[in-house]
C-alpha positions as CSV (number, residue, x, y, z in Angstrom):
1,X,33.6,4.4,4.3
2,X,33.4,8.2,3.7
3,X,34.2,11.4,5.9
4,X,32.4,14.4,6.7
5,X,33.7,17.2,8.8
6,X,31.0,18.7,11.3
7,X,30.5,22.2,12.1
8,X,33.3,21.5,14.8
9,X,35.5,20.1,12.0
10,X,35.5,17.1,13.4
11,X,35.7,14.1,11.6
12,X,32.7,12.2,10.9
13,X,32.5,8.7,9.5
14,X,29.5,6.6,7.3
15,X,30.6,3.7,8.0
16,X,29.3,0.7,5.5
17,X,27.3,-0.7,8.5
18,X,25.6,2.9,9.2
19,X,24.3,3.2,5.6
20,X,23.4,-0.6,5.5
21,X,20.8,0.5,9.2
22,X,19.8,4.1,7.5
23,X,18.6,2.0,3.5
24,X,16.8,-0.5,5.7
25,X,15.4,1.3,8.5
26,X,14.5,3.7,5.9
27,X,14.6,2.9,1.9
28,X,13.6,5.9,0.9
29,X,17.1,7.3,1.9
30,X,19.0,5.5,-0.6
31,X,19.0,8.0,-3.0
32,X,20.8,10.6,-0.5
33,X,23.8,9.3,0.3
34,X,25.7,12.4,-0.9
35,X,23.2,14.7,0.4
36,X,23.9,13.1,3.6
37,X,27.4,13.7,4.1
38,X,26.6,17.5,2.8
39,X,24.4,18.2,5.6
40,X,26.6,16.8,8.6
41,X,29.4,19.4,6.3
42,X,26.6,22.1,5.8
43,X,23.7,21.8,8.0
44,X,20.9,24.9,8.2
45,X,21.2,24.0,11.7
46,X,22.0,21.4,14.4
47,X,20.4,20.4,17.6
48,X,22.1,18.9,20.6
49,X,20.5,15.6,21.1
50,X,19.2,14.0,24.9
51,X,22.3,12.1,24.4
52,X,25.3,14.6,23.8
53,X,24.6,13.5,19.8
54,X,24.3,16.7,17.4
55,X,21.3,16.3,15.2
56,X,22.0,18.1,11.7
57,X,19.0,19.6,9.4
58,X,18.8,21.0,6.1
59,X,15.7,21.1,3.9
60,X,16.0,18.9,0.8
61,X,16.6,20.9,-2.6
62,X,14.0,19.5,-4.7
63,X,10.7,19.7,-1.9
64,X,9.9,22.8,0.4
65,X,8.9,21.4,3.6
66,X,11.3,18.6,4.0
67,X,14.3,17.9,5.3
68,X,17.1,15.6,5.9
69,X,18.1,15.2,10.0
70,X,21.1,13.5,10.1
71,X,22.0,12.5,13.6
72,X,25.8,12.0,14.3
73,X,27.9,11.6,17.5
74,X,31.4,13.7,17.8
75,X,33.4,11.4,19.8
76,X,36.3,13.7,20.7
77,X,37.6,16.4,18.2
78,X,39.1,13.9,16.0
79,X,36.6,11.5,15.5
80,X,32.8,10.9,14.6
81,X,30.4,8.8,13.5
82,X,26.9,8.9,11.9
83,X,23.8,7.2,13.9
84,X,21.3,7.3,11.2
85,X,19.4,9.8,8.9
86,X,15.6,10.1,7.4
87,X,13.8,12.8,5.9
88,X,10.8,14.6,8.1
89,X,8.5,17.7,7.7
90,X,8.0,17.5,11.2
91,X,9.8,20.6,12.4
92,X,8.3,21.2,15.6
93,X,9.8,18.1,17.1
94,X,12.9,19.7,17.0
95,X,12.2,23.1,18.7
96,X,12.1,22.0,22.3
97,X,15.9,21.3,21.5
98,X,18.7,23.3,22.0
99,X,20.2,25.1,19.1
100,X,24.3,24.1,19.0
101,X,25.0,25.9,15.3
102,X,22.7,28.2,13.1
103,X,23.1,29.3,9.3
């Protein structure tokens, strides 16, 4: 299990069952693990979620219109999870939601 800290510097876990849903759900995310963690640490922005869960964005360093959304849940300020990841270039989805953190 690793730890990222949020915008909120809370405490977010990948937890071994959390990567196992994210590489099935979505194989193509196996090769970001790291970049993961990095945008729950450094997100270009987050979103607050229809469920109180912050959803994280950052476009991916080697393409120019896609990016990584990982969707995490801040349980109390000292403790975190992440609910799963994928890679989209389907912005507009997002802009209907409201902006919690900006870069």
């Amino acid at each position: 299990m690793d730890i990222a800290l949020s915008i909120n510097k809370t405490p977010i876990r990948m937890t071994d069952e959390r990567w196992y849903h994210i590489t099935t759900g979505h194989p193509e995310m196996a090769a970001y693990y790291d970049d993961i963690l990095e945008t729950v640490e450094e997100p270009e922005i987050v979103y607050l979620g229809s469920n109180d869960e912050h959803i994280a964005i950052k476009r991916l360093n080697d393409e120019i219109s896609k990016y990584i959304v990982v969707v995490y849940k801040e349980l109390n300020e000292n403790d975190g999870f992440i609910i799963t990841s994928f890679i989209t270039n389907k912005m507009l989805y997002f802009v209907k939601k409201k902006i919690i953190w900006k870069r």
